[in-house]
PyMOL Python script that loads the backbone (N, CA, C, O; Angstrom):
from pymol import cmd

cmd.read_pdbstr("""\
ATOM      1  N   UNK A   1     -19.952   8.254   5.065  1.00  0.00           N
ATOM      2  CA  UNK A   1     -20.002   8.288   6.508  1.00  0.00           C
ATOM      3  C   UNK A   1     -19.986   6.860   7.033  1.00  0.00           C
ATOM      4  O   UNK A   1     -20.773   6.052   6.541  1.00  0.00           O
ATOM      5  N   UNK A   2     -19.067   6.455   8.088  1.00  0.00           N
ATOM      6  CA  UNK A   2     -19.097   5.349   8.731  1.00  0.00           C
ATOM      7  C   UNK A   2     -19.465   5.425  10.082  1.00  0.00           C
ATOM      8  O   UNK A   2     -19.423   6.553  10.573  1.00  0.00           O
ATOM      9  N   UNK A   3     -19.903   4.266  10.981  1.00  0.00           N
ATOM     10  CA  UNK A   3     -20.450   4.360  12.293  1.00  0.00           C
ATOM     11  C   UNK A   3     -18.982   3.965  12.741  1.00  0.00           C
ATOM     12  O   UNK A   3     -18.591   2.917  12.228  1.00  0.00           O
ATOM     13  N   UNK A   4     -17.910   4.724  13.771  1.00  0.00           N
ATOM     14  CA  UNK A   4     -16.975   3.937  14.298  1.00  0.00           C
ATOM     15  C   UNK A   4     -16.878   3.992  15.699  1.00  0.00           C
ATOM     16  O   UNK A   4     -16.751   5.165  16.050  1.00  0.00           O
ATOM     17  N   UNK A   5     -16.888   3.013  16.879  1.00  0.00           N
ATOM     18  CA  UNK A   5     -16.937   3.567  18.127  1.00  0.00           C
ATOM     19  C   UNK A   5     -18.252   4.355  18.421  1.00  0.00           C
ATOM     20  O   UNK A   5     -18.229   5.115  19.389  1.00  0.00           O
ATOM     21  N   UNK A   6     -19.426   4.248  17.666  1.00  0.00           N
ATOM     22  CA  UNK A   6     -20.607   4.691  18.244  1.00  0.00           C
ATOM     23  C   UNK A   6     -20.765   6.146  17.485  1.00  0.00           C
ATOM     24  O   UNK A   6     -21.831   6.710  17.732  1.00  0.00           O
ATOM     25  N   UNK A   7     -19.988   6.744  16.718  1.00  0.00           N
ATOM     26  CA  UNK A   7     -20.035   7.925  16.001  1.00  0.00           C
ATOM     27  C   UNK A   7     -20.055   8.083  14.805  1.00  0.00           C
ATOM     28  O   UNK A   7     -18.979   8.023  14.212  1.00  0.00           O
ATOM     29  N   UNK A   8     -20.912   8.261  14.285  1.00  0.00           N
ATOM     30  CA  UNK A   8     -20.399   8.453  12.566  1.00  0.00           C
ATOM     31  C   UNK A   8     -19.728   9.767  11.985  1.00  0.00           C
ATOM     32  O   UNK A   8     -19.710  10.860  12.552  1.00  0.00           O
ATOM     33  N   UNK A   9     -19.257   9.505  10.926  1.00  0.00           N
ATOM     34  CA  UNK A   9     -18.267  10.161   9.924  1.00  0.00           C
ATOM     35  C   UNK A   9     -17.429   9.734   9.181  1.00  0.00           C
ATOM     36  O   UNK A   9     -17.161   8.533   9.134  1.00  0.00           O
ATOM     37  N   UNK A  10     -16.864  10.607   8.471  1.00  0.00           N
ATOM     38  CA  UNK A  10     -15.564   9.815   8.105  1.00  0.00           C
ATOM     39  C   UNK A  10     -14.504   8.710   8.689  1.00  0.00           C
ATOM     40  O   UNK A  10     -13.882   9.220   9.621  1.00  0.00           O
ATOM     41  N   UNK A  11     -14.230   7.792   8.519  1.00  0.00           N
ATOM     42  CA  UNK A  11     -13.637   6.719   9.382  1.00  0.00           C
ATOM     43  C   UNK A  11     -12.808   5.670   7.603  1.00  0.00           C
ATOM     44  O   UNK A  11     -13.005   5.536   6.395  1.00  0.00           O
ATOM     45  N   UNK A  12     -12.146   5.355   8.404  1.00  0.00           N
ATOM     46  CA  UNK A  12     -10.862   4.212   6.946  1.00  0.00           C
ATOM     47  C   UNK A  12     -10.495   2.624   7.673  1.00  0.00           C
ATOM     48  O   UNK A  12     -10.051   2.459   8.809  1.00  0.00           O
ATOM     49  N   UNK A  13     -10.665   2.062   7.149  1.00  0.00           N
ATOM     50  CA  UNK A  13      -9.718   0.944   7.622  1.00  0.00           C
ATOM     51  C   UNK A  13      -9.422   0.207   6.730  1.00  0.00           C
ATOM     52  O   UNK A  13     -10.219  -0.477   6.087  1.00  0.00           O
ATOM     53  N   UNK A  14      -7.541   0.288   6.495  1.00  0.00           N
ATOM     54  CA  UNK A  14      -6.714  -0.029   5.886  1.00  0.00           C
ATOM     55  C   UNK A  14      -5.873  -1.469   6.091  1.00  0.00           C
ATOM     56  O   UNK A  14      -5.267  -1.721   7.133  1.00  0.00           O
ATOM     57  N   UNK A  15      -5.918  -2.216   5.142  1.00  0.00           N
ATOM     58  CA  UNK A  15      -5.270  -3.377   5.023  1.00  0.00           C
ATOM     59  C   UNK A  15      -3.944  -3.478   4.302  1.00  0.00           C
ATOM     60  O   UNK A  15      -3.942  -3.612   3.078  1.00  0.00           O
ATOM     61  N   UNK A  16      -2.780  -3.421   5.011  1.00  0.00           N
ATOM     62  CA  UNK A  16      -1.474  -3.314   4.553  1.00  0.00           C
ATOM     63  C   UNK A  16      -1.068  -4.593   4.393  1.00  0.00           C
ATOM     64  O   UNK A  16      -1.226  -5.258   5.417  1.00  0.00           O
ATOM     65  N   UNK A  17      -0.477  -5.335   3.233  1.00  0.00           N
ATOM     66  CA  UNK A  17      -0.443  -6.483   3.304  1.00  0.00           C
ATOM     67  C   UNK A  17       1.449  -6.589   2.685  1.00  0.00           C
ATOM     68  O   UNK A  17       1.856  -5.566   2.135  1.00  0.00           O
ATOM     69  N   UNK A  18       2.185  -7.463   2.776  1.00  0.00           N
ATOM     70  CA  UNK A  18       3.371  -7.356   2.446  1.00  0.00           C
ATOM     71  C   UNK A  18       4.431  -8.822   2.419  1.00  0.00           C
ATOM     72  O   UNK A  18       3.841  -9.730   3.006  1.00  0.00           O
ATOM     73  N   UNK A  19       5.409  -9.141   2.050  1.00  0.00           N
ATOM     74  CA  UNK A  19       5.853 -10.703   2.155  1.00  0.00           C
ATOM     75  C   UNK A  19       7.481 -10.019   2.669  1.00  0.00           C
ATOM     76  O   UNK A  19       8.491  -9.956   1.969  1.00  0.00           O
ATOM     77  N   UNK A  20       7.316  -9.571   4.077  1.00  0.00           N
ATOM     78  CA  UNK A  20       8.175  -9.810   5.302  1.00  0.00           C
ATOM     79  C   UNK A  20       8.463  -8.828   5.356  1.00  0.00           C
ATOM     80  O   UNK A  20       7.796  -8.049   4.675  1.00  0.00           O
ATOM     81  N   UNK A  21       9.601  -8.261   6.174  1.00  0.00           N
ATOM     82  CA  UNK A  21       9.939  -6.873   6.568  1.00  0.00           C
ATOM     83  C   UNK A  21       9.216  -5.817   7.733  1.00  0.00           C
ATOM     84  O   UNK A  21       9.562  -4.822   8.370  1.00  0.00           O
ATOM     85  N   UNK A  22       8.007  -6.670   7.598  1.00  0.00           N
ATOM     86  CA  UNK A  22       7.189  -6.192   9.141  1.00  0.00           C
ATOM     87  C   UNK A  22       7.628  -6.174  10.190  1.00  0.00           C
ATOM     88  O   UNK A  22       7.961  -7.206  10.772  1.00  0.00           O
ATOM     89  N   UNK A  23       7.765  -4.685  10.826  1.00  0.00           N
ATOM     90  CA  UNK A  23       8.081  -4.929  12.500  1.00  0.00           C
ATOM     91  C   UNK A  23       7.744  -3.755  13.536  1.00  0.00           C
ATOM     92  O   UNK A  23       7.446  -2.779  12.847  1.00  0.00           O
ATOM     93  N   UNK A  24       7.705  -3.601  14.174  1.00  0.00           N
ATOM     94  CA  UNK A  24       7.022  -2.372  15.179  1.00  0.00           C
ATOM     95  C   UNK A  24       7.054  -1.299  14.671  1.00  0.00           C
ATOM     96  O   UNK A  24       6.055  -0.633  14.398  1.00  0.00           O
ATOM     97  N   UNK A  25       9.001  -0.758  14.333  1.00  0.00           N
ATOM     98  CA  UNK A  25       8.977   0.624  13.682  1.00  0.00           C
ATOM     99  C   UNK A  25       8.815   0.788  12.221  1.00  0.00           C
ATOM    100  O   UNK A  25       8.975   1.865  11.648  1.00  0.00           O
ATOM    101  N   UNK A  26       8.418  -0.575  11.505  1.00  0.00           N
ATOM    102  CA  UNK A  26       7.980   0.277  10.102  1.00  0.00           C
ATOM    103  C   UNK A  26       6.460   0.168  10.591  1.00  0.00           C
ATOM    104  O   UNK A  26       5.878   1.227  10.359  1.00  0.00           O
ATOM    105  N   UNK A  27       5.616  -0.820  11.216  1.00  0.00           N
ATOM    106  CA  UNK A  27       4.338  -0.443  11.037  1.00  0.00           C
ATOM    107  C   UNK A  27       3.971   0.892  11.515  1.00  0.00           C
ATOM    108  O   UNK A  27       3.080   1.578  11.015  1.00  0.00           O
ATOM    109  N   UNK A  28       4.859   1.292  12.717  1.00  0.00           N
ATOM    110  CA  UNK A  28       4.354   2.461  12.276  1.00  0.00           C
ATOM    111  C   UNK A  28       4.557   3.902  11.915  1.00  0.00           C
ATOM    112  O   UNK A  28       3.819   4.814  12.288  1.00  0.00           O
ATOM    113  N   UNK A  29       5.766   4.049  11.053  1.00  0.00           N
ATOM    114  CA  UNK A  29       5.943   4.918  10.017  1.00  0.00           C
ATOM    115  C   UNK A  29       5.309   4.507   9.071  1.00  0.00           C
ATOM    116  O   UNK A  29       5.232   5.341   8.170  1.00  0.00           O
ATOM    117  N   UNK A  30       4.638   3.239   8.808  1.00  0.00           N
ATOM    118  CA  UNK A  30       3.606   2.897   7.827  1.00  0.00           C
ATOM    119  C   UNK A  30       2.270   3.888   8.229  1.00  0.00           C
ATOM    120  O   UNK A  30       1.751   4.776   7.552  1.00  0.00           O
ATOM    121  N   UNK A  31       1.954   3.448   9.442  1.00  0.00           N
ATOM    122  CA  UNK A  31       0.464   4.170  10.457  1.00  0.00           C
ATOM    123  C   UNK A  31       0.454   5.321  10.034  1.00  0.00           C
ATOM    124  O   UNK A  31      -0.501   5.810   9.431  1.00  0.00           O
ATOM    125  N   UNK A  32       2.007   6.181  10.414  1.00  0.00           N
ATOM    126  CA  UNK A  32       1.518   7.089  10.239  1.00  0.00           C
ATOM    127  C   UNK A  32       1.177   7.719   9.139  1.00  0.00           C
ATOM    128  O   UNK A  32       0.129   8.343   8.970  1.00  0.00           O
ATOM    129  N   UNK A  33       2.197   7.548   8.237  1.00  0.00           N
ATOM    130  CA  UNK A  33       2.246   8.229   7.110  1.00  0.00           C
ATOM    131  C   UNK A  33       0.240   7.771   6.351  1.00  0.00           C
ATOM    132  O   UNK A  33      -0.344   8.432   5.492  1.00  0.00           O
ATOM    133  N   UNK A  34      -0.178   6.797   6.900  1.00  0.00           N
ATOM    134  CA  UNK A  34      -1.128   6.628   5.919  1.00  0.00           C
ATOM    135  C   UNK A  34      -2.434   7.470   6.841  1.00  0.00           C
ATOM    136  O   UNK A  34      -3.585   7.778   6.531  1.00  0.00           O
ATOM    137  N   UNK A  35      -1.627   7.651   8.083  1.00  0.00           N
ATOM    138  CA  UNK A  35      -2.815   8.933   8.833  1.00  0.00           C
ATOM    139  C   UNK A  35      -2.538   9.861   8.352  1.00  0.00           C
ATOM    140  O   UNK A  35      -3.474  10.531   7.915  1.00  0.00           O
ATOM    141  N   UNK A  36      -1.288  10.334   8.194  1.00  0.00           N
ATOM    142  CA  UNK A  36      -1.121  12.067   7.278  1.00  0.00           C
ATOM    143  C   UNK A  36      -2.170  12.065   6.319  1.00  0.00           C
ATOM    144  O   UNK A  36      -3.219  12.693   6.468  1.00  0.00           O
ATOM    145  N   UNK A  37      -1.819  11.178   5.081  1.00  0.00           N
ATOM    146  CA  UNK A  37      -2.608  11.170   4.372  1.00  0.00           C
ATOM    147  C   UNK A  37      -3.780  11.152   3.943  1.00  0.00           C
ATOM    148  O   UNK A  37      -4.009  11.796   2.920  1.00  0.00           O
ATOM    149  N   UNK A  38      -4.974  10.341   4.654  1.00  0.00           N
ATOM    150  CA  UNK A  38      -5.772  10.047   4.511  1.00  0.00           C
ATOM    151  C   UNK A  38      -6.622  11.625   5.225  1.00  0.00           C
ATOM    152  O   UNK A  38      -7.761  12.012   4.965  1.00  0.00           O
ATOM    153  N   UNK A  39      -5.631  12.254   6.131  1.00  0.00           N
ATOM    154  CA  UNK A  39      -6.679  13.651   7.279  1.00  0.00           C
ATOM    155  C   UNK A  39      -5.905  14.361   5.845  1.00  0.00           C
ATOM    156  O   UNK A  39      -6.838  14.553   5.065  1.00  0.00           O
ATOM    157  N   UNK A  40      -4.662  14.800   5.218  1.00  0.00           N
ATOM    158  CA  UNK A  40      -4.908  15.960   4.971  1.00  0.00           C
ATOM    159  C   UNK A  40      -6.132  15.706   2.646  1.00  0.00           C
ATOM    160  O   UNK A  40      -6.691  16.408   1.803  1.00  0.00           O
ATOM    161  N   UNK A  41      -5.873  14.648   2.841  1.00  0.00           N
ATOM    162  CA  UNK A  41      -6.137  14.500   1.544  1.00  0.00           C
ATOM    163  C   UNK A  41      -7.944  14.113   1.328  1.00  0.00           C
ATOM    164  O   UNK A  41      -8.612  14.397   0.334  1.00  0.00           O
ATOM    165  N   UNK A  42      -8.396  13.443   2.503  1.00  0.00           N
ATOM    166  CA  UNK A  42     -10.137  12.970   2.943  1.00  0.00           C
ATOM    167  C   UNK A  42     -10.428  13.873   3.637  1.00  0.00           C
ATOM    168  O   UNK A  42     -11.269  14.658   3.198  1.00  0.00           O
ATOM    169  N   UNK A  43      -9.783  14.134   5.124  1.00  0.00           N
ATOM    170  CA  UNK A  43     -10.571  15.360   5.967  1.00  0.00           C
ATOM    171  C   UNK A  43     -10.270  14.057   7.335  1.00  0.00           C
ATOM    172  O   UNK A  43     -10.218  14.409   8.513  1.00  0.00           O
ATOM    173  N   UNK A  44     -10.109  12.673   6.935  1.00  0.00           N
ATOM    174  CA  UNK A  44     -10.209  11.759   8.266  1.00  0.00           C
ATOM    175  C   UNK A  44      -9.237  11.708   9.355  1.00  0.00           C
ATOM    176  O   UNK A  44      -8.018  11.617   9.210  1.00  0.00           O
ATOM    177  N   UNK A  45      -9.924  11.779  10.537  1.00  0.00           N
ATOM    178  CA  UNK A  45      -8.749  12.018  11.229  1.00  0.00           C
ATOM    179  C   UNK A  45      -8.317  10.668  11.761  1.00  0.00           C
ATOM    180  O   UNK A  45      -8.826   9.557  11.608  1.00  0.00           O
ATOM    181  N   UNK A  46      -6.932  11.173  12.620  1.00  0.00           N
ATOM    182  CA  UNK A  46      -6.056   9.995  12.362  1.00  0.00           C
ATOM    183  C   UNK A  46      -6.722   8.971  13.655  1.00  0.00           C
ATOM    184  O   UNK A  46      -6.531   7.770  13.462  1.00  0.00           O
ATOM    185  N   UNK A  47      -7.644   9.418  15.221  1.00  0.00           N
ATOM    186  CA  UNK A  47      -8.509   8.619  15.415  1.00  0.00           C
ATOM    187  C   UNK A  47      -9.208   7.944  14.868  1.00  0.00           C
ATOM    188  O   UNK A  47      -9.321   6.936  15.566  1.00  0.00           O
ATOM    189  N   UNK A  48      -9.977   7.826  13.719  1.00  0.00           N
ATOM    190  CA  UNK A  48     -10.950   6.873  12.825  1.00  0.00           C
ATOM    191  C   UNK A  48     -10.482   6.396  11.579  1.00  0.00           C
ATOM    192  O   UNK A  48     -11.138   6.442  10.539  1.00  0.00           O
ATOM    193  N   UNK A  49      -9.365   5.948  11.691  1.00  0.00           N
ATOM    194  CA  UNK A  49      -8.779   5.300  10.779  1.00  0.00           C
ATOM    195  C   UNK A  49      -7.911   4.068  11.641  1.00  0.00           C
ATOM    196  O   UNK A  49      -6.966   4.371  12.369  1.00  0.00           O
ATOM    197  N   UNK A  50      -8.331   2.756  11.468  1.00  0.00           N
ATOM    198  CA  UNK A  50      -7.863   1.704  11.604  1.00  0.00           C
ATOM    199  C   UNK A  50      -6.816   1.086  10.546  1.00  0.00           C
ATOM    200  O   UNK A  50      -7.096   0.910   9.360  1.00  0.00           O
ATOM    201  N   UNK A  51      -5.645   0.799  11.100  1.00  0.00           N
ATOM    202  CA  UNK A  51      -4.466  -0.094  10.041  1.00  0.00           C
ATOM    203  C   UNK A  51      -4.134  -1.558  10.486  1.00  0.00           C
ATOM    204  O   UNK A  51      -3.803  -1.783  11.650  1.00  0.00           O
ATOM    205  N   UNK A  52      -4.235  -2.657   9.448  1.00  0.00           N
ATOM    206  CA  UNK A  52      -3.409  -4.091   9.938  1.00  0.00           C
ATOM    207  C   UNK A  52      -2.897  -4.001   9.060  1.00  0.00           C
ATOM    208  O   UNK A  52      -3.113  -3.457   7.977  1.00  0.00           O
ATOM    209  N   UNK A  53      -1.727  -4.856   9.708  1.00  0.00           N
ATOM    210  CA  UNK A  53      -1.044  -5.578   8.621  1.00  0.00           C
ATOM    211  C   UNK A  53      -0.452  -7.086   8.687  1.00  0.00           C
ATOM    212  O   UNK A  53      -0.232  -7.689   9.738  1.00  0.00           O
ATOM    213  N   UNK A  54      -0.260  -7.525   7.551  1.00  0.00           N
ATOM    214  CA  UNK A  54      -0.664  -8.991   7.056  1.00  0.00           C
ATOM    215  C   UNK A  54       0.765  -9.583   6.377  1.00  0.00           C
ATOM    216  O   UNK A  54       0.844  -9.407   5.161  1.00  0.00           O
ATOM    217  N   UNK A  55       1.751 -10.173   6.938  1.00  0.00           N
ATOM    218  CA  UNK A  55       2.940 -10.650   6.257  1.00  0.00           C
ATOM    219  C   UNK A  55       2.245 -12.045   5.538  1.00  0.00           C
ATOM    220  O   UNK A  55       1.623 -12.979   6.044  1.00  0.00           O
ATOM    221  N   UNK A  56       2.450 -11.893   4.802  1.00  0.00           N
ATOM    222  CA  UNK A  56       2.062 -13.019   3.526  1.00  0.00           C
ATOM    223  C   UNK A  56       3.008 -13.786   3.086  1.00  0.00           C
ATOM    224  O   UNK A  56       3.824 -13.069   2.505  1.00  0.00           O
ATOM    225  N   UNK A  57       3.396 -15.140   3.056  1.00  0.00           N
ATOM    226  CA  UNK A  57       4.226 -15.927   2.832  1.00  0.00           C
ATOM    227  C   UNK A  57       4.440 -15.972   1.223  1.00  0.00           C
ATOM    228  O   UNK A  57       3.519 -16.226   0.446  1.00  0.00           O
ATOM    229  N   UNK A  58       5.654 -15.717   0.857  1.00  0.00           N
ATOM    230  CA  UNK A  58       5.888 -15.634  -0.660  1.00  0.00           C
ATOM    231  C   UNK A  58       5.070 -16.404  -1.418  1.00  0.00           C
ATOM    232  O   UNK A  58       4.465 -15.901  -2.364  1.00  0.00           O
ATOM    233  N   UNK A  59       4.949 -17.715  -1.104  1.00  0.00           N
ATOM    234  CA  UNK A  59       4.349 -18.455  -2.211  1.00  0.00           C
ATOM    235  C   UNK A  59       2.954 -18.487  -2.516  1.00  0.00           C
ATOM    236  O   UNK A  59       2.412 -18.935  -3.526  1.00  0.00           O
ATOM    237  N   UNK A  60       2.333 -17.834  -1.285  1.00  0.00           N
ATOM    238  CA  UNK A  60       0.719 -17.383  -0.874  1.00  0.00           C
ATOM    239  C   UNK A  60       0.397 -15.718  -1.833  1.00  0.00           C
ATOM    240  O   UNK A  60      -0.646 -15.067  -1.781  1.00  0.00           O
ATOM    241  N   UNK A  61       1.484 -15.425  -2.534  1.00  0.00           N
ATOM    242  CA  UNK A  61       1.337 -14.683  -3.377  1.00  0.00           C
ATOM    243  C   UNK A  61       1.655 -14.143  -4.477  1.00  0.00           C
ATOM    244  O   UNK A  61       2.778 -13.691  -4.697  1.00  0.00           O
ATOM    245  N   UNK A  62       0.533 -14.126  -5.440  1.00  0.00           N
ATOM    246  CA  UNK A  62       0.911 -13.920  -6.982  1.00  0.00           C
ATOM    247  C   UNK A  62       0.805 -13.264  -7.975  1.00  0.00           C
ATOM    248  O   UNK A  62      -0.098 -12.435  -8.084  1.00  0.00           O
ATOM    249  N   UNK A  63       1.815 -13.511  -9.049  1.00  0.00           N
ATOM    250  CA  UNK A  63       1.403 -11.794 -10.013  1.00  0.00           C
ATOM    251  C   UNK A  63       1.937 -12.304 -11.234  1.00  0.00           C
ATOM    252  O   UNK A  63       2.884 -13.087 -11.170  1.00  0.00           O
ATOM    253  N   UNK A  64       1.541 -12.025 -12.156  1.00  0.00           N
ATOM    254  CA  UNK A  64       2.333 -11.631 -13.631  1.00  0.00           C
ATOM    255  C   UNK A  64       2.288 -13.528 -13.524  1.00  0.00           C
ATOM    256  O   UNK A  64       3.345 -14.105 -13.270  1.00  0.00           O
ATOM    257  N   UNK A  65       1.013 -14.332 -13.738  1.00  0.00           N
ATOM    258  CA  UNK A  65       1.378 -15.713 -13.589  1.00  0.00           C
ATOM    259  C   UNK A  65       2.402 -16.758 -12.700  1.00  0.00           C
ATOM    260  O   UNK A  65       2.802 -17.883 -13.001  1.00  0.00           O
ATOM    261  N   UNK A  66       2.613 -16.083 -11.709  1.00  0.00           N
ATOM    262  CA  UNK A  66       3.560 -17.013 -10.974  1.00  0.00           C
ATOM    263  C   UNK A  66       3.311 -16.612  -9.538  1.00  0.00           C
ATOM    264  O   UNK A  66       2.522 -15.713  -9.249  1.00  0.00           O
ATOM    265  N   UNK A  67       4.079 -17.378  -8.544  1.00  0.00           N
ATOM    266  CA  UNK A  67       4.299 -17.004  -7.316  1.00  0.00           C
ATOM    267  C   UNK A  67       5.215 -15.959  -6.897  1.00  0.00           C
ATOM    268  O   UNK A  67       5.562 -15.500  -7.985  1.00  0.00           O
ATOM    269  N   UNK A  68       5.905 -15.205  -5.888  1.00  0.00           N
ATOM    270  CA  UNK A  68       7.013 -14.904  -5.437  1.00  0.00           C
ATOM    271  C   UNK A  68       7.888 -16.007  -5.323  1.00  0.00           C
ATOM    272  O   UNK A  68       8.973 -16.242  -5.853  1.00  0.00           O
ATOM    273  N   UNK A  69       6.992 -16.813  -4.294  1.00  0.00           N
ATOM    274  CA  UNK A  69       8.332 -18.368  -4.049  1.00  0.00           C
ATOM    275  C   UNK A  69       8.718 -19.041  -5.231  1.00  0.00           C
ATOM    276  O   UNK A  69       9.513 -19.980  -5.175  1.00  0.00           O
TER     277      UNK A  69
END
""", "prot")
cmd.dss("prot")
cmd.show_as("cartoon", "prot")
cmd.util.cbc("prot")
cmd.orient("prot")
């Protein structure tokens, strides 16, 4: 249970993070799809679930020993 807006319950907040391609209509076919999910698969509804998202500069991110950049 989370307190959100003065109410508790179920509540999410999601950090979408990504290196470019961000823009109005994917964030939110991103939004939504991760509201489908989260109400039919948790019970949360798609009010108490918060999404950002975070374009990350290639070289600010890394994997398998290296950068992207």
């Amino acid at each position: 249970q989370a307190l959100l807006g003065g109410e508790s319950g179920p509540a999410a907040f999601v950090d979408v993070r990504g290196i470019g391609g961000f823009n109005r209509q994917v964030n939110t076919s991103i939004t939504r799809a991760i509201c489908e999910i989260l109400k039919s698969r948790l019970g949360i509804e798609p009010d108490r679930v918060y999404v950002t998202f975070s374009d990350v500069p290639a070289e600010n991110w890394g994997w398998n020993s290296r950068t992207f950049a």
